[in-house]
Every structure is written in C-alpha cells, then in structure tokens.
N, C-alpha and C positions, 0 to 999 in steps of 0.2 A: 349607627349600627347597620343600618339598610343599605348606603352604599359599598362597607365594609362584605355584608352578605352578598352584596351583586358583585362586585367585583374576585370573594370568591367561587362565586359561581361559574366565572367568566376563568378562571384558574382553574379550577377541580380536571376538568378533563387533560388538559396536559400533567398536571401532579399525577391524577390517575396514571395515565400512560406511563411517566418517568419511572413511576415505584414499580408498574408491571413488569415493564419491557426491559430497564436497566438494573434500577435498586435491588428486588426480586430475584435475579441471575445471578448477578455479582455475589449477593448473599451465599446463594443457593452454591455458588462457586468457591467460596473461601473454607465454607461448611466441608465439599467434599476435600476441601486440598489440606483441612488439619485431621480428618477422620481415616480407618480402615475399612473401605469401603470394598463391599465386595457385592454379588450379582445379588446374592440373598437379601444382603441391611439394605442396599442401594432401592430394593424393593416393598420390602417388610420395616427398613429402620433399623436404629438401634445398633448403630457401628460405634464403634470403642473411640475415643479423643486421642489422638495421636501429637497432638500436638503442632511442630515443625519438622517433623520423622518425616515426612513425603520430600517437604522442600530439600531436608539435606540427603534424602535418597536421589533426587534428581540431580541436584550438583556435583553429586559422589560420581556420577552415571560417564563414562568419557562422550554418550552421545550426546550430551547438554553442551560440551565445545565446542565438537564440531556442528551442532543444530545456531549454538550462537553466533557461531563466525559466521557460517552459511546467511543467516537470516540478516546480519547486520550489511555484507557484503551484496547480498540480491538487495538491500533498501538502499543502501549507498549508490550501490551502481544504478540503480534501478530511477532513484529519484535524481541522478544528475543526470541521465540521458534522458527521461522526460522533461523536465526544467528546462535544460538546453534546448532540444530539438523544437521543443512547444515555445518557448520564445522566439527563437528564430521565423518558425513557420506564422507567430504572432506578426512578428514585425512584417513579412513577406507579406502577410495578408489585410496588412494594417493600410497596405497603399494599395488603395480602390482600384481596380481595374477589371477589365469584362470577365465575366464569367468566376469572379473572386468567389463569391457568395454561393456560389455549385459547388464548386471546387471543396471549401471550407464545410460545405454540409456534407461531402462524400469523405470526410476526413473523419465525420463525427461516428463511423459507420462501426470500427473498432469499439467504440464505448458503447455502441448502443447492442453488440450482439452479447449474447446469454455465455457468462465466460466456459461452459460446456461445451460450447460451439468454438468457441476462440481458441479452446486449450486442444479441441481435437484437431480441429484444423493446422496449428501447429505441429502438435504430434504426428502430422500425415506428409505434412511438409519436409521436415525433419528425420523423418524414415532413413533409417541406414541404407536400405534397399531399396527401396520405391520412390524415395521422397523427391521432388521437386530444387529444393537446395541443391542436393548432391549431384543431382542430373545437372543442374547451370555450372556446377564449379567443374565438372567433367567436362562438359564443353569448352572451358580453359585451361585443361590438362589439369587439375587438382585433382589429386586425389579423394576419394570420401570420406568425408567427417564420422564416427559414429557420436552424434549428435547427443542422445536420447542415452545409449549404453556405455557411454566412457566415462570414466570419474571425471576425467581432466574436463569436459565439455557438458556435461547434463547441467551443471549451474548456469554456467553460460545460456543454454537452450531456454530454461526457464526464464531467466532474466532478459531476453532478447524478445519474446513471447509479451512477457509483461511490460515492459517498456511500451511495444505497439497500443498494448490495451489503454494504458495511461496518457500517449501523447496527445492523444483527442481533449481529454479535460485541464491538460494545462492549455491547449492553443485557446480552447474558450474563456479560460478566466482570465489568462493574458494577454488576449484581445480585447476582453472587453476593460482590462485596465489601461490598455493604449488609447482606444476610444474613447477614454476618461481624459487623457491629457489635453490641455487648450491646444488649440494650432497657433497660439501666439506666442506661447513658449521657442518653439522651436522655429517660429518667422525671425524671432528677434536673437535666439543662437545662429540662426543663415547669416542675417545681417553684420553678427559682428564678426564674421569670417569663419567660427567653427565648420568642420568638418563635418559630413555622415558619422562616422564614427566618434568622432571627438562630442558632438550633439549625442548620439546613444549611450557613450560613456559617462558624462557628466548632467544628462538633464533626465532621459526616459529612463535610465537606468533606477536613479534614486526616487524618482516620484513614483517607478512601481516595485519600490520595496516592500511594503504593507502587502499589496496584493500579493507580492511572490512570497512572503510570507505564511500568510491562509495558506496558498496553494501548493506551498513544501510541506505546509503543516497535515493537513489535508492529505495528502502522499502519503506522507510517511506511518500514518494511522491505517491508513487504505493499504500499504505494502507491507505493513506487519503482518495483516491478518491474512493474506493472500493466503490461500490453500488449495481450493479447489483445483488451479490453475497448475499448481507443483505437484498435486497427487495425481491426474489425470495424465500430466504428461511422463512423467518416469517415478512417481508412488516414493519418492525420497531417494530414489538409489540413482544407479546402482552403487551397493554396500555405505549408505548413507550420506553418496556427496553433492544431495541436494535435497538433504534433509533440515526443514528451517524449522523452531520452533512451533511453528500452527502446524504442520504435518507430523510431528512427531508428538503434539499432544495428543490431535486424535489418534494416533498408530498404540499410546498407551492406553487411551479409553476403551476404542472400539478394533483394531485391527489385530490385535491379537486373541486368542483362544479366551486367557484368563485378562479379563478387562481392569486394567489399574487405574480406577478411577480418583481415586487420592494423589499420584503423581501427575497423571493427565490435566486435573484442575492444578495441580499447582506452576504444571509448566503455560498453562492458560494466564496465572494470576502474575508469571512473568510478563507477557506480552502487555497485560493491562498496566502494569508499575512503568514497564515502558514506557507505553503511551500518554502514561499519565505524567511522568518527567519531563516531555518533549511539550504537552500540553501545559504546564505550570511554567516551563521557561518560554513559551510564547506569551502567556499572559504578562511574567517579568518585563519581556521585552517590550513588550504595548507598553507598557505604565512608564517605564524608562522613557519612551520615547515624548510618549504623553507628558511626561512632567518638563522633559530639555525643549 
C-alpha cells in the first residue's frame, strides 16, 4: 500500500495538470458547442441544450468549405515544404564542416522569435506598397504582387510565412535523427558501389522514418492550430480566402458584435476530431510496425 501511495504521489501532479490544462477545456469546449450560449448564460449560466443544432449550423454555413479547403491546403502545403526543405538543409548540415554549427544555430532564429514578431514582419515584407518582396521583383521587371489583399495570393502569403517559421524545427529533429544513424551503415553502402543518392534513397531514407514521423505528426497538430500568424497578417480575407478553421472559430466567438459561442466551440471541437484522427493513425502505425 505504501509504495502504491508514493508512487501516486509521484503521479498526482502531472494527473493534476492533465485534468486542468487539457481535460477541464475540452469539457468546458464540448458544453459550449451543444448549448445556446449567449454573452448573459455564458456569464450567469443556464443556456438551453441544443443539442448538435451548432454543429449542423456550422456545416450548413458555405464558410465551413471554404475555411476547410483553406486549412487543409495551408497544412498540406505547409507541412511538405517544411519536411522537405528541413531534410535537405538536415542532410547539408549533417556533413561537418566550419562554421556548420553557427550557421545551423542562426537558422533556429525563425522558431525562436514571438510568432507577433514573425507575422508582422511578414506583413511588412509583403506590403503592396512599401514591401521589400515587391521592391526585389521590380528590380527584375515584375510586376507587384498584392500579396496581403488578393484572393488569388493572401493564402499563399500566409503559407509562405509559416513555412519559414517551421523550417527551423524540422532541421533539428532531422538532424538529430541523421546523427542517430551508424557511419557503418553508409561505409558499407560506399563499399558496395552505391551512389549519394542511391545510399539517401535506400538506407537514410527508411531508418528516419520513425523520426519523420513524430515530426509530420508534430506539424500537422502545430499547423492546424495556427492562428495568430493568419489573423495578423490579412484577419482571414480578404472576403474569406484565407480564412482556415482556427481564424474563423475565433471571428465566431469573439470578432463579431454578437459573439456565437456554441458555433465557435463547435468549429474548435472540429480541429480537435482532426487532430485526434491523424494522432490514433499514428499510433496504428507504430503498432503495425512494432508487430512486422
């Protein structure tokens, strides 16, 4: 019984945390997404059970499509140019050479600044008028992009934004899965005549599958929830064509006059059913491979 009590002892505080921080929200989340909640109940209590009336208001809504395309197309694009880019610059930094280790620490500098900082500075870049972009592509006769206020290009802007912010955290976890492989492996793919590539293809490719793994998985949890970085830069427009699920939840909670906070949670408890599909089919996947 005693070690039973020390050992939950040695539990309690993570349990604590999990029920506060996660359990406690989600609750609190699902409550507001079947209720009629309005500025009064939401404060005093005592909203009517609505049932699933929110969820099928929001899918009724045409902006639930275009927020879905929007959001799955910024995670798609989003997570195969950082994967990409961040392996590459892995492998590039994986062969020691001077000043590697500067270099690779001035790369980390996007993930470390305050994404308010990241998102303005894009925004500033990207300026129709003043920006920096526009000014380089004028120096090669292009024309100016409206970057920020065209339908055709504000998803793009965002997604180009977030890409930057993300490359930094795949090159460290994909380094440090290259730094994981033996150098005997690939002495003994030299030896038997393999290629550079043919060795990247057939031997580092499959031994950092696991890690690339985590590290999509990881993404794509990280690029669902993305917000701050798409309402700072163009607030979901203009006329909704970069508007992704997390901007248009809050735009129902809080962005407008009369706050919908029963649809707001429920376009929330979307992003979580996401998350939570891409997280059960990673675990499938571990077990599968665990078992073969």
């Amino acid at each position: 019984m005693r070690k039973h009590l020390v050992g939950w002892a040695f539990l309690s505080p993570i349990v604590a945390y999990l029920l506060l921080c996660y359990a406690y929200p989600l609750v609190t989340t699902i409550d507001l997404s079947v209720r009629d909640y309005t500025v009064r109940s939401f404060v005093r209590g005592g909203a009517p059970l609505t049932g699933f009336e929110n969820y099928l208001t929001v899918f009724a809504d045409p902006t639930f499509r275009t927020a879905l395309l929007n959001t799955v197309l910024f995670t798609a694009v989003s997570l195969a140019l950082q994967y990409g880019i961040g392996l590459a610059m892995a492998v590039f930094f994986s062969r020691n050479f001077r000043l590697s280790a500067t270099l690779r620490a001035l790369f980390l500098v996007p993930w470390l600044l305050p994404l308010i900082v990241s998102a303005s500075t894009w925004a500033w870049m990207l300026n129709s008028e003043a920006g920096v972009v526009n000014a380089l592509l004028g120096l090669v006769g292009v024309d100016g992009v409206h970057w920020l206020t065209s339908p055709d290009w504000s998803l793009v802007s965002v997604t180009l934004a977030n890409v930057w912010i993300g490359i930094p955290f795949n090159l460290v976890v994909l380094y440090s899965g290259l730094r994981d492989i033996p150098t005997e492996v690939h002495e003994a793919s030299a030896l038997d005549g393999a290629s550079s590539w043919q060795s990247f293809r057939h031997i580092t490719f499959p031994l950092l599958r696991a890690v690339s793994t985590v590290t999509l998985l990881l993404g794509l949890v990280y690029t669902l929830k993305v917000f701050d970085l798409v309402w700072i830069m163009t607030r979901g427009g203009p006329g909704g064509s970069s508007t992704t699920l997390a901007t248009w939840s809050y735009e129902l909670g809080f962005g407008n006059a009369l706050p919908r906070f029963g649809p707001s949670a429920a376009v929330g408890n979307v992003l979580i059913l996401i998350a939570l599909v891409a997280g059960l089919v990673y675990v499938r996947v571990q077990r599968e491979r665990e078992a073969s």
